[in-house]
C-alpha positions in Angstrom: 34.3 62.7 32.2 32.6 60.3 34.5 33.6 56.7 33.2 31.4 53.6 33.3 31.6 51.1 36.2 33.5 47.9 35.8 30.4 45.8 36.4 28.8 47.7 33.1 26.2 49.3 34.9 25.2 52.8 33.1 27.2 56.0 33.0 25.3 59.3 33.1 24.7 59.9 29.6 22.5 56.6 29.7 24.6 54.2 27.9 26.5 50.9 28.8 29.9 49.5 28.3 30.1 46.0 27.5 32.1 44.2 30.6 35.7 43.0 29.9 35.7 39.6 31.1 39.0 38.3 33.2 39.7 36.8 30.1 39.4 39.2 27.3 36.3 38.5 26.6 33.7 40.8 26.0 30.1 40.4 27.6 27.2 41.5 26.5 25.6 43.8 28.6 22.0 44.0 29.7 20.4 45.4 26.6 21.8 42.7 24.0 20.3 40.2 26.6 17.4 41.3 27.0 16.9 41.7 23.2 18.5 37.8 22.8 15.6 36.8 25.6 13.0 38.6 23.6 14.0 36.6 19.9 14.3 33.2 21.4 10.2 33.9 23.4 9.2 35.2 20.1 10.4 31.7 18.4 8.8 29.3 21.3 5.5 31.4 21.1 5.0 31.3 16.9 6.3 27.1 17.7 3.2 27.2 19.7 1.2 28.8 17.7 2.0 27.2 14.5 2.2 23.4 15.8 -2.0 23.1 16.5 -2.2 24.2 12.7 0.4 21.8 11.2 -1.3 18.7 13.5 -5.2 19.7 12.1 -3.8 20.4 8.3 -2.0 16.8 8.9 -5.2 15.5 10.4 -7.6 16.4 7.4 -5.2 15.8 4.9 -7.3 13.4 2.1 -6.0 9.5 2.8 -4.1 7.9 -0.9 -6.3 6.6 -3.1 -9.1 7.7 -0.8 -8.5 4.8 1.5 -11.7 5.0 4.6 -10.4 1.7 6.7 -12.7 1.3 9.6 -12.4 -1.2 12.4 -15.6 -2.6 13.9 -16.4 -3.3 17.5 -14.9 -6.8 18.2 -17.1 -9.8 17.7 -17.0 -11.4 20.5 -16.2 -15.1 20.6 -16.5 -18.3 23.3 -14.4 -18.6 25.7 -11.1 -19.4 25.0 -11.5 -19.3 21.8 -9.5 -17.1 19.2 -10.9 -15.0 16.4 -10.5 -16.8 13.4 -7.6 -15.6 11.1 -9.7 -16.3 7.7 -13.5 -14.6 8.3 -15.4 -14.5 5.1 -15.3 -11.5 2.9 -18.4 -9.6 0.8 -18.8 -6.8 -1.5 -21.4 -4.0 -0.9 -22.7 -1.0 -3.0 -19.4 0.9 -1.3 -16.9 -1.3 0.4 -15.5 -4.6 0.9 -16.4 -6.0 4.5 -14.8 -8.8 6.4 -17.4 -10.7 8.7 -18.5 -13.0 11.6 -19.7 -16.0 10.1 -21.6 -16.9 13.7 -23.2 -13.6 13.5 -23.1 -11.7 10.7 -21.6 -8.6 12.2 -18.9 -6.7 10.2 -15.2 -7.1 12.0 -13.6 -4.1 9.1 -15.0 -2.2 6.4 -12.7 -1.2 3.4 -13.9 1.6 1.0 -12.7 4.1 -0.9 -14.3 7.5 -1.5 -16.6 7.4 -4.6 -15.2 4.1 -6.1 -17.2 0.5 -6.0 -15.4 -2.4 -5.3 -16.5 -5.1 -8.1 -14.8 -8.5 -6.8 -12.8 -9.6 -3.6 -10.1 -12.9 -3.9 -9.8 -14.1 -0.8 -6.2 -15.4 0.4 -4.3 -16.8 3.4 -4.3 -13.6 5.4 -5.4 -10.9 2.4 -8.4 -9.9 1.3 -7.5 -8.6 -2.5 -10.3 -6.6 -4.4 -10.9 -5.1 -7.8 -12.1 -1.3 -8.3 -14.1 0.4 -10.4 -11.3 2.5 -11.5 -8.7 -0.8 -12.1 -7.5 -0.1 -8.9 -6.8 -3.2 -7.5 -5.6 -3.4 -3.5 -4.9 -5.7 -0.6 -6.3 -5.3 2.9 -4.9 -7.3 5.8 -8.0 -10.0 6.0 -7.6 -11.5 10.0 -8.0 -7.5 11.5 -8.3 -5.3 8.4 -5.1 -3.7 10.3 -3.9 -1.8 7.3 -3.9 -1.6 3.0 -1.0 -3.7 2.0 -0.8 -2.0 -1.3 -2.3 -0.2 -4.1 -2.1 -1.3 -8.1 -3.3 0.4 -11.2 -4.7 -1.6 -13.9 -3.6 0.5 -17.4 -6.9 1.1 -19.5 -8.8 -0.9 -17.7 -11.2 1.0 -16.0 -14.0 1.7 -18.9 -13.8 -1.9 -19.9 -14.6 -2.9 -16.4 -17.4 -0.6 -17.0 -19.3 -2.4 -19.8 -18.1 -6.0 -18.3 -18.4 -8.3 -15.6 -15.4 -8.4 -13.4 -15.8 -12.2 -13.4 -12.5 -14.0 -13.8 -10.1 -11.0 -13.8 -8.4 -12.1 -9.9 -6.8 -15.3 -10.0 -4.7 -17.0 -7.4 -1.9 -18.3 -8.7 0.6 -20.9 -7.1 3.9 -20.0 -4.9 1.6 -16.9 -3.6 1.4 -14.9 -6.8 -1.7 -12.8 -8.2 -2.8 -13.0 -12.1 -4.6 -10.1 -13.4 -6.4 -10.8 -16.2 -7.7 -7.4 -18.7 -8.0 -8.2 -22.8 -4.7 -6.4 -23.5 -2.2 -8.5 -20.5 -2.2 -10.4 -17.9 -0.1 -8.9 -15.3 1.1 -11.7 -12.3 1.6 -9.7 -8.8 3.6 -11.4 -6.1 0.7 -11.0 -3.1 2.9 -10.4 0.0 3.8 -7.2 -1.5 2.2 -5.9 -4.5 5.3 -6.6 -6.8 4.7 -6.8 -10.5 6.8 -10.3 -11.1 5.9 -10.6 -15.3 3.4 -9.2 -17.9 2.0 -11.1 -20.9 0.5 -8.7 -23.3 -1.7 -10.0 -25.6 -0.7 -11.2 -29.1 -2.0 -8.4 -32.0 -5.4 -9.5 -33.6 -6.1 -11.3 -30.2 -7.7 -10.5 -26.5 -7.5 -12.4 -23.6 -11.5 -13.4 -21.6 -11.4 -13.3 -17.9 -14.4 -15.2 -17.6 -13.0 -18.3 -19.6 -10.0 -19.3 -17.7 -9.8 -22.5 -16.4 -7.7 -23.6 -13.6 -5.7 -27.1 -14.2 -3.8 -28.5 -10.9 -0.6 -25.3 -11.0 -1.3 -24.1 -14.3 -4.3 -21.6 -14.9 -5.3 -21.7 -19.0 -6.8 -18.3 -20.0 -8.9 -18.5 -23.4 -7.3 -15.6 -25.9 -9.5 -15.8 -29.0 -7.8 -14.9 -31.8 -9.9 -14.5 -35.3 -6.9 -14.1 -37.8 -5.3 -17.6 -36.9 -6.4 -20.8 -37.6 -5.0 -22.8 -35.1 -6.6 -23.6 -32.2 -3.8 -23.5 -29.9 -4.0 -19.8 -30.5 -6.9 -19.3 -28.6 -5.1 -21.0 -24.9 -2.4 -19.9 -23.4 -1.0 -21.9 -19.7 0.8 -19.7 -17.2 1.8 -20.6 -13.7 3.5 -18.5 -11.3 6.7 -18.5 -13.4 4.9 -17.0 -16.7 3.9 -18.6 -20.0 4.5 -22.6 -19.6 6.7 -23.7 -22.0 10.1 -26.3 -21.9 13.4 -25.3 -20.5 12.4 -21.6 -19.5 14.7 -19.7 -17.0 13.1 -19.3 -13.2 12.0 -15.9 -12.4 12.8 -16.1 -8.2 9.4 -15.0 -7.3 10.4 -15.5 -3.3 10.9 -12.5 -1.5 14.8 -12.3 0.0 15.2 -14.7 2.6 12.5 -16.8 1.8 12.7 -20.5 2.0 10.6 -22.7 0.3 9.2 -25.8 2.0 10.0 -29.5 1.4 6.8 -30.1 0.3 7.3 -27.7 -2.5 11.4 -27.9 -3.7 12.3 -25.5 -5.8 15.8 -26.5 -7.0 17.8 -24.0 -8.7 15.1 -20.9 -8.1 17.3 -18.0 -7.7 15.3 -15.7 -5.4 15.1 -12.3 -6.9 15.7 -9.1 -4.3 12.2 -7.2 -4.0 12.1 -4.0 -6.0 
Protein backbone atom coordinates (compact mmCIF):
# COMPACT_ATOMS: atom_id res chain seq x y z
CA UNK A 1 0.00 0.00 0.00
CA UNK A 2 1.05 3.41 -1.27
CA UNK A 3 2.00 5.50 1.92
CA UNK A 4 1.49 9.24 2.44
CA UNK A 5 4.28 11.77 1.69
CA UNK A 6 6.34 13.19 4.51
CA UNK A 7 5.21 16.74 3.65
CA UNK A 8 1.35 15.40 4.37
CA UNK A 9 0.30 15.86 0.98
CA UNK A 10 -2.63 13.26 0.05
CA UNK A 11 -2.31 9.59 -0.60
CA UNK A 12 -4.49 8.00 -3.21
CA UNK A 13 -7.41 7.12 -1.26
CA UNK A 14 -7.89 11.01 -0.67
CA UNK A 15 -6.99 11.39 2.76
CA UNK A 16 -4.09 13.19 4.71
CA UNK A 17 -1.60 12.39 7.43
CA UNK A 18 -0.92 14.92 9.88
CA UNK A 19 2.98 15.90 9.47
CA UNK A 20 5.41 14.72 12.27
CA UNK A 21 7.22 17.74 13.10
CA UNK A 22 11.18 17.39 13.83
CA UNK A 23 10.15 17.63 17.15
CA UNK A 24 7.33 15.26 17.88
CA UNK A 25 4.97 17.39 17.27
CA UNK A 26 2.05 16.85 15.22
CA UNK A 27 0.74 19.46 12.58
CA UNK A 28 -2.24 19.90 11.46
CA UNK A 29 -2.63 19.47 7.98
CA UNK A 30 -4.43 21.46 5.46
CA UNK A 31 -8.00 20.57 6.12
CA UNK A 32 -7.97 21.44 10.04
CA UNK A 33 -6.48 24.83 8.78
CA UNK A 34 -8.54 25.59 6.49
CA UNK A 35 -11.56 24.84 8.87
CA UNK A 36 -9.56 27.02 11.79
CA UNK A 37 -9.38 30.01 8.90
CA UNK A 38 -13.04 29.53 8.29
CA UNK A 39 -14.20 29.85 12.42
CA UNK A 40 -11.99 32.79 13.18
CA UNK A 41 -13.64 34.84 9.40
CA UNK A 42 -16.93 33.67 10.72
CA UNK A 43 -16.19 35.55 14.21
CA UNK A 44 -14.62 38.89 12.59
CA UNK A 45 -17.65 39.02 10.13
CA UNK A 46 -20.72 38.51 12.97
CA UNK A 47 -18.06 41.30 15.13
CA UNK A 48 -18.91 43.45 12.16
CA UNK A 49 -22.07 42.81 11.86
CA UNK A 50 -23.22 42.97 15.31
CA UNK A 51 -21.03 46.20 16.42
CA UNK A 52 -23.37 48.88 14.10
CA UNK A 53 -26.38 47.36 16.18
CA UNK A 54 -24.85 47.56 19.66
CA UNK A 55 -23.54 51.51 18.82
CA UNK A 56 -27.41 52.50 17.45
CA UNK A 57 -29.22 50.48 20.53
CA UNK A 58 -26.46 52.45 22.76
CA UNK A 59 -27.29 55.61 20.84
CA UNK A 60 -31.23 55.57 21.36
CA UNK A 61 -31.04 54.24 24.64
CA UNK A 62 -33.57 56.77 26.89
CA UNK A 63 -31.07 59.38 28.91
CA UNK A 64 -31.74 58.86 33.26
CA UNK A 65 -34.35 60.66 34.49
CA UNK A 66 -35.09 61.78 30.93
CA UNK A 67 -32.22 64.29 31.02
CA UNK A 68 -32.42 66.46 27.21
CA UNK A 69 -29.16 68.85 27.97
CA UNK A 70 -28.73 71.08 25.00
CA UNK A 71 -25.89 73.45 24.42
CA UNK A 72 -26.69 76.65 22.49
CA UNK A 73 -24.59 78.40 19.84
CA UNK A 74 -22.11 80.57 21.82
CA UNK A 75 -22.95 84.06 22.64
CA UNK A 76 -20.57 85.87 21.52
CA UNK A 77 -18.88 88.47 23.67
CA UNK A 78 -16.33 91.80 23.17
CA UNK A 79 -13.18 91.33 22.60
CA UNK A 80 -11.17 90.06 25.07
CA UNK A 81 -13.62 89.54 27.19
CA UNK A 82 -14.64 86.15 28.89
CA UNK A 83 -18.04 84.65 29.21
CA UNK A 84 -19.19 85.28 32.45
CA UNK A 85 -19.16 82.19 34.88
CA UNK A 86 -22.64 83.22 36.69
CA UNK A 87 -25.37 84.07 33.55
CA UNK A 88 -28.82 84.40 34.94
CA UNK A 89 -31.07 81.47 34.98
CA UNK A 90 -35.15 81.19 34.13
CA UNK A 91 -37.80 78.76 34.13
CA UNK A 92 -40.06 78.03 31.08
CA UNK A 93 -43.23 75.87 30.51
CA UNK A 94 -40.36 72.83 29.85
CA UNK A 95 -36.87 73.63 30.92
CA UNK A 96 -34.56 75.60 32.88
CA UNK A 97 -32.37 77.98 30.60
CA UNK A 98 -29.23 79.70 31.43
CA UNK A 99 -28.86 83.16 29.45
CA UNK A 100 -27.02 86.25 28.04
CA UNK A 101 -27.95 89.05 30.01
CA UNK A 102 -26.61 91.48 27.04
CA UNK A 103 -28.77 89.73 24.71
CA UNK A 104 -31.21 87.57 25.86
CA UNK A 105 -30.13 84.50 23.88
CA UNK A 106 -30.16 81.07 25.57
CA UNK A 107 -26.29 79.68 26.29
CA UNK A 108 -28.01 75.78 27.62
CA UNK A 109 -31.32 74.57 27.94
CA UNK A 110 -32.09 71.79 30.75
CA UNK A 111 -35.32 69.71 30.42
CA UNK A 112 -36.50 66.62 31.12
CA UNK A 113 -39.03 64.71 29.04
CA UNK A 114 -42.64 65.38 30.30
CA UNK A 115 -41.66 67.01 33.65
CA UNK A 116 -41.93 71.02 34.46
CA UNK A 117 -39.36 72.49 36.29
CA UNK A 118 -41.09 74.75 39.22
CA UNK A 119 -38.04 76.80 40.73
CA UNK A 120 -34.24 77.27 39.99
CA UNK A 121 -31.59 78.29 43.12
CA UNK A 122 -28.97 79.76 41.65
CA UNK A 123 -25.32 79.16 43.11
CA UNK A 124 -21.58 79.76 42.60
CA UNK A 125 -21.27 77.58 39.53
CA UNK A 126 -24.81 75.43 39.78
CA UNK A 127 -27.89 76.03 38.68
CA UNK A 128 -30.14 73.75 41.18
CA UNK A 129 -33.92 73.24 40.17
CA UNK A 130 -37.06 71.65 41.60
CA UNK A 131 -39.41 69.18 39.47
CA UNK A 132 -42.62 68.51 39.22
CA UNK A 133 -42.05 65.02 40.25
CA UNK A 134 -39.72 66.11 43.62
CA UNK A 135 -37.01 65.55 41.47
CA UNK A 136 -34.61 67.97 42.38
CA UNK A 137 -31.11 68.30 40.19
CA UNK A 138 -28.05 70.30 39.58
CA UNK A 139 -26.73 71.45 36.15
CA UNK A 140 -23.30 72.90 35.78
CA UNK A 141 -24.47 76.90 35.56
CA UNK A 142 -21.07 78.67 33.62
CA UNK A 143 -21.57 75.94 30.35
CA UNK A 144 -24.53 73.75 31.28
CA UNK A 145 -21.54 71.06 30.57
CA UNK A 146 -23.28 68.22 32.36
CA UNK A 147 -26.17 67.17 35.39
CA UNK A 148 -24.20 67.09 38.52
CA UNK A 149 -26.80 64.96 40.18
CA UNK A 150 -30.22 63.74 40.54
CA UNK A 151 -32.41 63.66 44.08
CA UNK A 152 -35.72 62.37 44.90
CA UNK A 153 -37.94 64.15 47.21
CA UNK A 154 -40.17 61.18 49.12
CA UNK A 155 -43.96 62.11 48.75
CA UNK A 156 -43.46 65.12 47.68
CA UNK A 157 -44.58 65.22 44.31
CA UNK A 158 -48.60 65.62 44.66
CA UNK A 159 -48.04 68.25 47.40
CA UNK A 160 -46.02 70.17 44.92
CA UNK A 161 -48.98 69.83 42.84
CA UNK A 162 -51.60 71.73 44.93
CA UNK A 163 -48.69 74.22 46.18
CA UNK A 164 -46.48 76.86 45.29
CA UNK A 165 -42.88 75.73 45.23
CA UNK A 166 -42.00 79.04 46.93
CA UNK A 167 -39.46 78.51 49.69
CA UNK A 168 -38.74 74.82 49.24
CA UNK A 169 -34.60 75.54 47.85
CA UNK A 170 -32.64 77.28 50.30
CA UNK A 171 -28.97 78.05 50.26
CA UNK A 172 -27.54 77.26 53.18
CA UNK A 173 -23.97 78.24 54.57
CA UNK A 174 -20.48 76.18 54.08
CA UNK A 175 -22.14 75.21 50.50
CA UNK A 176 -25.06 73.03 51.68
CA UNK A 177 -28.73 72.78 50.15
CA UNK A 178 -32.04 72.74 52.56
CA UNK A 179 -34.94 71.17 51.14
CA UNK A 180 -37.87 72.11 52.71
CA UNK A 181 -41.45 69.58 52.12
CA UNK A 182 -44.11 69.59 55.35
CA UNK A 183 -42.82 66.16 56.50
CA UNK A 184 -38.47 67.05 56.60
CA UNK A 185 -36.20 69.15 55.71
CA UNK A 186 -33.45 67.26 54.04
CA UNK A 187 -29.78 69.51 53.91
CA UNK A 188 -27.80 68.32 50.61
CA UNK A 189 -24.10 69.14 50.46
CA UNK A 190 -24.27 71.01 46.73
CA UNK A 191 -20.79 69.97 45.25
CA UNK A 192 -22.23 66.61 45.13
CA UNK A 193 -25.67 65.80 45.82
CA UNK A 194 -24.86 64.19 49.28
CA UNK A 195 -27.65 63.89 51.86
CA UNK A 196 -25.55 65.46 55.08
CA UNK A 197 -28.90 65.32 57.81
CA UNK A 198 -32.75 65.10 57.77
CA UNK A 199 -35.11 66.74 60.26
CA UNK A 200 -38.48 65.15 59.99
CA UNK A 201 -41.14 66.97 61.28
CA UNK A 202 -42.39 66.66 64.80
CA UNK A 203 -46.05 64.50 64.91
CA UNK A 204 -49.10 67.00 64.99
CA UNK A 205 -46.84 69.50 63.14
CA UNK A 206 -45.64 70.54 59.30
CA UNK A 207 -43.05 72.53 58.25
CA UNK A 208 -44.19 75.94 55.45
CA UNK A 209 -41.63 76.54 52.77
CA UNK A 210 -42.97 79.84 52.11
CA UNK A 211 -42.35 81.11 55.75
CA UNK A 212 -38.78 80.66 56.28
CA UNK A 213 -36.79 83.39 57.12
CA UNK A 214 -33.16 83.73 56.67
CA UNK A 215 -31.18 85.30 59.82
CA UNK A 216 -27.20 86.05 59.04
CA UNK A 217 -26.02 81.71 59.01
CA UNK A 218 -29.05 80.46 60.43
CA UNK A 219 -32.25 79.96 58.22
CA UNK A 220 -35.70 79.75 60.71
CA UNK A 221 -38.40 77.62 58.97
CA UNK A 222 -42.04 78.29 60.54
CA UNK A 223 -43.49 74.51 61.61
CA UNK A 224 -46.96 75.21 62.96
CA UNK A 225 -47.92 72.99 65.32
CA UNK A 226 -51.85 73.14 66.60
CA UNK A 227 -51.50 70.66 69.62
CA UNK A 228 -48.82 72.76 71.53
CA UNK A 229 -49.01 75.80 73.13
CA UNK A 230 -45.79 77.17 73.05
CA UNK A 231 -44.72 79.31 70.57
CA UNK A 232 -41.36 78.17 70.15
CA UNK A 233 -42.94 75.18 68.66
CA UNK A 234 -43.87 76.72 65.66
CA UNK A 235 -39.70 77.83 64.72
CA UNK A 236 -37.12 75.81 64.36
CA UNK A 237 -33.17 77.43 63.36
CA UNK A 238 -30.95 75.13 61.29
CA UNK A 239 -27.60 75.99 59.73
CA UNK A 240 -25.54 73.85 57.72
CA UNK A 241 -24.67 71.64 60.77
CA UNK A 242 -28.57 70.86 61.51
CA UNK A 243 -30.98 72.00 64.27
CA UNK A 244 -29.08 74.97 66.24
CA UNK A 245 -28.90 74.12 69.59
CA UNK A 246 -25.63 74.39 72.44
CA UNK A 247 -22.77 72.09 72.48
CA UNK A 248 -23.91 69.81 69.42
CA UNK A 249 -21.22 67.49 67.74
CA UNK A 250 -19.93 68.87 64.06
CA UNK A 251 -21.18 66.91 61.25
CA UNK A 252 -17.80 67.42 58.75
CA UNK A 253 -19.84 68.63 55.87
CA UNK A 254 -16.35 69.31 53.75
CA UNK A 255 -15.71 66.94 51.16
CA UNK A 256 -12.08 64.88 51.83
CA UNK A 257 -9.41 67.19 51.38
CA UNK A 258 -11.19 70.19 51.75
CA UNK A 259 -9.79 73.16 53.54
CA UNK A 260 -11.66 75.76 54.89
CA UNK A 261 -10.56 79.36 54.61
CA UNK A 262 -9.34 81.73 57.25
CA UNK A 263 -12.04 83.73 56.81
CA UNK A 264 -14.28 81.01 57.84
CA UNK A 265 -12.21 78.68 60.77
CA UNK A 266 -13.71 75.82 61.54
CA UNK A 267 -11.84 74.43 64.48
CA UNK A 268 -12.27 70.94 65.47
CA UNK A 269 -14.71 69.99 62.17
CA UNK A 270 -13.76 66.61 61.47
CA UNK A 271 -14.33 66.29 57.69
CA UNK A 272 -16.46 63.36 56.93
CA UNK A 273 -15.33 60.95 53.79
CA UNK A 274 -18.12 61.42 50.88
CA UNK A 275 -20.44 58.51 50.63
Amino acid sequence: MESAHADGSARPDGSVRPVQAGDGRTVPGPPAVRRRTARALLLVAVAVAVAPLLAVAHQTRPAPYGDRLVLHARVEHAQGTPPPSRPPLRTTAAAVEAYDATTGRARWTYGREGRRPLAVLPARGHAIALWDDGLVTDTARRDGSAVRWHRALPQAARWLADHEATGVLRLLGGGMLAVITPERVAAYRVADGDLRWILPARPGCRFAPARALRHGAVLLIARPCPAEDRWTAGLVAVDDLGVVAPHRAPLGNGQRGERHSAGHPRPGKVVAPPR
